[in-house]
N, C-alpha and C positions, 0 to 999 in steps of 0.2 A: 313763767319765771323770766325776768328779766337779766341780761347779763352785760356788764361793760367790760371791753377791755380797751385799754388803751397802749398807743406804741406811739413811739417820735422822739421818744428821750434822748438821751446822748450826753456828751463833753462838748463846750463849744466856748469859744474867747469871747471873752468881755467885748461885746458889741456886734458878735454874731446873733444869726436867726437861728431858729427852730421852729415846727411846725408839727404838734400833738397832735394826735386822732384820740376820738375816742368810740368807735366802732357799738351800737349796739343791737342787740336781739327784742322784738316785739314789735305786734303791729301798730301800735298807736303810736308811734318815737314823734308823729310832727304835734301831738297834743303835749308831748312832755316838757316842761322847763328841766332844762342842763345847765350844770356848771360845771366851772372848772377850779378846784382848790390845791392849796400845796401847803408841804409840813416841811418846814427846815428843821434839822437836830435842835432837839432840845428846844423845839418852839410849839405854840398850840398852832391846830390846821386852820387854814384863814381861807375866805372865799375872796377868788382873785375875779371872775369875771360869771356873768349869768345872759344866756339866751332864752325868751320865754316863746313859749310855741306861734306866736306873729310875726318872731324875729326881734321883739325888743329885745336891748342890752344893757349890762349893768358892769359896773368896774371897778376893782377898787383903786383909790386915788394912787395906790402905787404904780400901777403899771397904765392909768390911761395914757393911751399916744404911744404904747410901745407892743401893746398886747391887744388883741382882736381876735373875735371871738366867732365861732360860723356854724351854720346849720348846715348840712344836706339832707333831707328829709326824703329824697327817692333813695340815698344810701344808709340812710339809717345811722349819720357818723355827724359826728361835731367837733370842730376844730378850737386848736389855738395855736394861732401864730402869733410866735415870739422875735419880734425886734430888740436891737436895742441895748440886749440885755448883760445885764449888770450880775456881780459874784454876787449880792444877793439877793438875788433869784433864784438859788442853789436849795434842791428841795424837793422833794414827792411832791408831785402832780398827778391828781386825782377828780376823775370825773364822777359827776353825781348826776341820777336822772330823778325829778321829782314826778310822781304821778298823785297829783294834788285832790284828784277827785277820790283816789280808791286811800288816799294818807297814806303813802309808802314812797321810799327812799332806797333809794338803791347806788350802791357804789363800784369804782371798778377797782383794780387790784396796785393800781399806780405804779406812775411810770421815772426816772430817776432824772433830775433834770442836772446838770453842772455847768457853771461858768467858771471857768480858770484859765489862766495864761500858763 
């Protein structure tokens, strides 16, 4: 059974950083493509950023240049660090592991992210 949890949430001003983990359980984590998604009130959940098990990335056009995205594969954890950032970017932050061979998705429990002055 795979499990994610993630931590790194917070309060933080308009053009501060932040830096998500997203910590997981299983032994194959460096075969898994991760991402990292977020739900603001009242919005559908949108995929912000993707690392696939070689270390490619992917991003969406809102946050390239401010968000970046990381593997550690002896910790079993992937990152986002957050530059930059702006009040909307206000929103559950939620990591997904794909395990693409066996078709299953797994989520973690998400984490609260805020930008406010």
């Amino acid at each position: 059974q795979v499990q994610l949890v993630e931590s790194g949430g917070g309060l933080v001003q308009p053009g501060g950083s932040l830096r998500l983990s997203c910590a997981a359980s299983g032994s194959t984590f460096r075969l898994w493509t991760m991402s990292w998604h977020r739900q603001a009130p009242g919005k559908q959940r949108e995929l912000v950023a993707t690392i696939f098990s070689g270390s490619a990335t992917n991003y969406a056009d809102s946050v390239k240049g401010r968000l970046t995205i990381s593997r550690d594969n002896a910790k079993n954890t992937v990152y986002l660090q957050m530059n930059s950032l702006k009040p909307e970017d206000t929103a559950v932050y939620y990591c997904k592991a794909d395990l693409t061979w066996l078709r299953r998705v797994y989520w973690g429990q998400g984490t609260q992210v805020t930008v406010s002055s």
